[in-house]
C-alpha positions in Angstrom: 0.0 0.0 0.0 1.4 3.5 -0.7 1.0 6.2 1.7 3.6 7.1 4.5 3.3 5.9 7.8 4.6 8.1 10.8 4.8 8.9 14.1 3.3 11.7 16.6 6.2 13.3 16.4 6.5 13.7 12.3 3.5 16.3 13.2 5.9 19.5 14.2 6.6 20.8 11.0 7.2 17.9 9.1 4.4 18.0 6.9 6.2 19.7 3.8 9.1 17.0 3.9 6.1 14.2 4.4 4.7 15.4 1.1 8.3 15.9 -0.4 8.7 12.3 -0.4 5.3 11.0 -1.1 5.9 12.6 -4.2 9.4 12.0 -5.3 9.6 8.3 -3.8 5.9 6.8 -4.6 4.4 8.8 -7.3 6.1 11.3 -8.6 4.5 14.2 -10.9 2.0 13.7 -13.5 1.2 10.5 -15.1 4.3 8.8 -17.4 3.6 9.0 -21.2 2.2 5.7 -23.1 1.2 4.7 -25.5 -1.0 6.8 -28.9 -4.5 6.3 -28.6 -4.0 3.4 -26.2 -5.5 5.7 -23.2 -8.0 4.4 -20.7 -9.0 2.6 -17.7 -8.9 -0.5 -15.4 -11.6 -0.5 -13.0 -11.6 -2.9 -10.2 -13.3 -4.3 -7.2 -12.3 -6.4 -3.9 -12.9 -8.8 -1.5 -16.7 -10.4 -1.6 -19.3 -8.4 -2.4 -20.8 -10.3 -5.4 -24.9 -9.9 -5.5 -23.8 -6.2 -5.0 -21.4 -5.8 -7.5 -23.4 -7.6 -10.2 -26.3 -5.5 -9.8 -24.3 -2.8 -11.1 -24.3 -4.7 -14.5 -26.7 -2.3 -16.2 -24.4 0.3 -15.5 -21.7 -1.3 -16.9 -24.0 -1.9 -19.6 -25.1 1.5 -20.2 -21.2 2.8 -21.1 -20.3 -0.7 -22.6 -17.6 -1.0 -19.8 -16.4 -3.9 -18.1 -14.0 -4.3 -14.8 -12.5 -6.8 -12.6 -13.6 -8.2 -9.8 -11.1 -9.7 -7.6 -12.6 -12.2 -4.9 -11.2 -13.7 -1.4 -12.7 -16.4 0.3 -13.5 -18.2 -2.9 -14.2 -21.5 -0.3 -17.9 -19.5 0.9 -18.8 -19.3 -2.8 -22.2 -20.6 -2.9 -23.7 -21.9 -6.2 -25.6 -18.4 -7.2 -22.4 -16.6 -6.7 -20.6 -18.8 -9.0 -23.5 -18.5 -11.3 -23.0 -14.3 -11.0 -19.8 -14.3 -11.3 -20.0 -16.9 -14.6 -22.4 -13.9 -16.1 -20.0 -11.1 -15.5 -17.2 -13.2 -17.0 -19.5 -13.7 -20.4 -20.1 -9.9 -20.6 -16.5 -9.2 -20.7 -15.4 -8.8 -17.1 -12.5 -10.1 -15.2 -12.5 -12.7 -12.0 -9.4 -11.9 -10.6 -8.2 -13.7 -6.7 -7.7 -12.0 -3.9 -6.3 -14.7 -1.2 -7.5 -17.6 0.3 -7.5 -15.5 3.8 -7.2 -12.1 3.3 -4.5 -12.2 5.6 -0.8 -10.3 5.5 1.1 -11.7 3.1 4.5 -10.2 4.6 3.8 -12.3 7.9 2.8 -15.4 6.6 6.1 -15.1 4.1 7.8 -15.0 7.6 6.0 -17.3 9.6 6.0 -20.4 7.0 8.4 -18.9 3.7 7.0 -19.6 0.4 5.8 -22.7 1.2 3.7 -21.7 3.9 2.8 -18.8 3.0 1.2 -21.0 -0.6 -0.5 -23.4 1.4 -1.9 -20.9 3.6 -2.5 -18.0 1.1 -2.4 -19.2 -2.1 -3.5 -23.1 -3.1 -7.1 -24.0 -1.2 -8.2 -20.5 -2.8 -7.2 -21.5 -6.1 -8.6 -24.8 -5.9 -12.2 -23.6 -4.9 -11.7 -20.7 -7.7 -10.5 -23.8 -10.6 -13.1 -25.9 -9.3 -15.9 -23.3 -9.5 -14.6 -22.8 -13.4 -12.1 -19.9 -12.8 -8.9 -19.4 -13.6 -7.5 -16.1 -12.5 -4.8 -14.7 -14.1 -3.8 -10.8 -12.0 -3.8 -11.2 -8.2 -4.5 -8.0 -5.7 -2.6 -7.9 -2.3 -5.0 -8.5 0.9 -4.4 -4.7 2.4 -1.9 -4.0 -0.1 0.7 -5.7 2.1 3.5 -7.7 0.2 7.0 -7.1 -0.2 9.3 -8.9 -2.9 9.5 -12.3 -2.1 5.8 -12.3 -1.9 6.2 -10.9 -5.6 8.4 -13.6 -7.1 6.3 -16.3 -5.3 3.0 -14.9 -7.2 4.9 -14.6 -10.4 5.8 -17.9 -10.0 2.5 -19.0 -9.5 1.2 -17.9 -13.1 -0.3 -14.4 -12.4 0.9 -12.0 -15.2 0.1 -8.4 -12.8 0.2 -7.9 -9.5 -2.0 -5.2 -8.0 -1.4 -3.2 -4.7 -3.4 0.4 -3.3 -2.6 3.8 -3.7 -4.4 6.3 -1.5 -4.5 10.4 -1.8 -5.7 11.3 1.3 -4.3 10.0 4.6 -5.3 11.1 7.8 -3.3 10.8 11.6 -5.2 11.2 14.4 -7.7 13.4 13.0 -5.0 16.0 11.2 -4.8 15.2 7.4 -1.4 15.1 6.6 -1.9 14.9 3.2 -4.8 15.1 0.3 -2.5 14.5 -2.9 -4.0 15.2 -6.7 -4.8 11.6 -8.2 -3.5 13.2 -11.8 0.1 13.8 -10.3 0.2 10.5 -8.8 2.2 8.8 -11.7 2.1 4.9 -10.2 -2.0 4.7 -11.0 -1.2 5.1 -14.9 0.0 2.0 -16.7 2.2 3.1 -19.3 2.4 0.2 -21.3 5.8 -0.9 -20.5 5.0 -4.2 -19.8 4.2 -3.4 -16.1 3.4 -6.6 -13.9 3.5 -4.8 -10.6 1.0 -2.0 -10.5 -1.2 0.1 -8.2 -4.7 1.4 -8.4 -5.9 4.5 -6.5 -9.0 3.7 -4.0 -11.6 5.2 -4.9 -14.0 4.3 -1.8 -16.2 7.1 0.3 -14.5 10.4 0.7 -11.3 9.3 -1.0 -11.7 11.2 -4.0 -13.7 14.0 -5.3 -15.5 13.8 -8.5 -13.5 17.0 -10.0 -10.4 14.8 -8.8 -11.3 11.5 -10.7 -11.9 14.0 -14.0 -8.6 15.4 -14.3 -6.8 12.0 -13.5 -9.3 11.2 -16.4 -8.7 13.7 -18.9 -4.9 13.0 -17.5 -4.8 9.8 -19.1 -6.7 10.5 -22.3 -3.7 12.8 -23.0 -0.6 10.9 -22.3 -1.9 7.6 -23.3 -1.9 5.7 -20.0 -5.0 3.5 -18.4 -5.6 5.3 -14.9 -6.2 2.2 -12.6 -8.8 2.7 -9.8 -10.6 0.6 -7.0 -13.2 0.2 -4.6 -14.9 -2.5 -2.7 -18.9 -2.4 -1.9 -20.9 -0.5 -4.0 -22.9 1.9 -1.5 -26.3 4.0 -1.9 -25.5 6.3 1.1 -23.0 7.2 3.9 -20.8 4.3 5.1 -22.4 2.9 8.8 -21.5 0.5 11.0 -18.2 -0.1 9.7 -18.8 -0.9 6.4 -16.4 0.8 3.5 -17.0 1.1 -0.4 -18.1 3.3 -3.3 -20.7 5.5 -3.9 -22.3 4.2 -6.7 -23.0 7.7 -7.7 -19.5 8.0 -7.8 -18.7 5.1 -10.1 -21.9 6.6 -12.7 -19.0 9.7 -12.7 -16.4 7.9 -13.3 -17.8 5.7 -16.2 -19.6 8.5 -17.7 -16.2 11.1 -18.1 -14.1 7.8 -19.0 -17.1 7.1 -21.9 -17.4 10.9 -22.5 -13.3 11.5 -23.5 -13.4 7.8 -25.4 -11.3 5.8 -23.2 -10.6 1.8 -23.5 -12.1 -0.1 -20.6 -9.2 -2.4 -19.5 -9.4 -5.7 -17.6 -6.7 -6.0 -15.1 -5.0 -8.8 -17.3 -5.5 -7.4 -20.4 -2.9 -4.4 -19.3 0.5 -6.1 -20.0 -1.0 -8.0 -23.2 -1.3 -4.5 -24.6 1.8 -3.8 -27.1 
């Protein structure tokens, strides 16, 4: 996950230097130049939320877009899920995995090594997602925790992109230390390059304002790039009682800019394919 993590004491007068290096070390400033008339977007969704996620198919519909939909806990699939998911699959989508466990991928890497973290992480989730009829190809880090050796072991396994979470807003202890532009946040663009390790910026409640998710937009219409973005349950109102996800209302916006400048809608997978 990109954002900096600090201390109490980072507060007094820090804040400049904080943003000095969450720009030159994690994104940089404006999106990287791609590819001619390759620009777009990869839209993409996590954990479990399936019934809601495929009732969003006729807006999908409506801007001929599709997205992928990357699950964890593929062992409580139950037989309409698999039937949903099969749907979104024929219209074009993507069913990526998400872990077996959701759990940190840096500790179990330490606890067990590759080994344990594969038979903890990795295999029983793939074997309910193969037997169910999936085979996922791009792979999303559990809280965007991983670190290298998690990477090679993934790699390994068949997965052709690795994603991980970018945030532009992070918050300590009430004080915002930061609300960064998504369109000068270079790692959200995919530049074409072949890329197998990538990040999407979340896009869940109060994460990003609708002027904010235009320009990074209109940012990637111009240099070519797919602006990669996430979120988790689609929601109607306010987050309560501790859930977190989209506003739907949000996602109509994105979709209808993205339709509006003629973008590409990109599955996950479909990014490194591009040449």
């Amino acid at each position: 996950m990109k954002y900096i993590k600090t201390s109490s004491n980072a507060l007094n007068g820090l804040r400049g230097l904080l943003l000095f290096v969450l720009a030159s070390v994690f994104w940089g400033c404006g999106s990287p130049s791609g590819k001619p008339d390759a620009g777009g977007i990869a839209i993409s969704f996590d954990d479990h939320f399936i019934k809601e996620w495929y009732e969003l198919r006729p807006l999908f519909q409506k801007y001929n877009a599709k997205a992928t939909f990357f699950i964890t806990c593929p062992d409580s699939l139950n037989a309409e899920e698999v039937a949903m998911l099969k749907q979104l699959e024929k219209e074009g989508h993507e069913i990526g995995f998400h872990g077996t466990v959701h759990a940190k991928s840096t500790e179990l890497m330490a606890a067990g090594g590759p080994k344990g973290y594969i038979e903890a992480e990795l295999e029983p989730g793939l074997r309910h997602m193969h037997a169910a009829g999936f085979k996922p190809t791009s792979y999303a880090h559990p809280g965007g925790n991983h670190n290298d050796r998690v990477d090679s072991v993934l790699l390994a396994k068949g997965f052709t992109i690795l994603r991980d979470v970018a945030i532009s807003r992070r918050k300590f202890k009430g004080i915002q230390l930061y609300a960064w532009p998504p369109r000068w946040m270079n790692a959200i663009y995919y530049a074409f390059k072949g890329e197998q390790k990538v990040d999407a910026l979340m896009i869940d409640y109060d994460e990003v304002t609708e002027e904010e998710i235009v320009e990074a937009i209109r940012e990637a219409k111009e240099n070519g790039t797919a602006l990669m973005v996430f979120g988790h349950e689609p929601l109607y109102s306010a987050p309560q009682n501790g859930k977190y996800g989209f506003n739907v209302s949000f996602l109509a916006a994105v979709l209808r800019e993205a339709d509006k400048q003629k973008l590409k809608f990109y599955t996950m997978s479909e990014l490194p394919k591009v040449k």
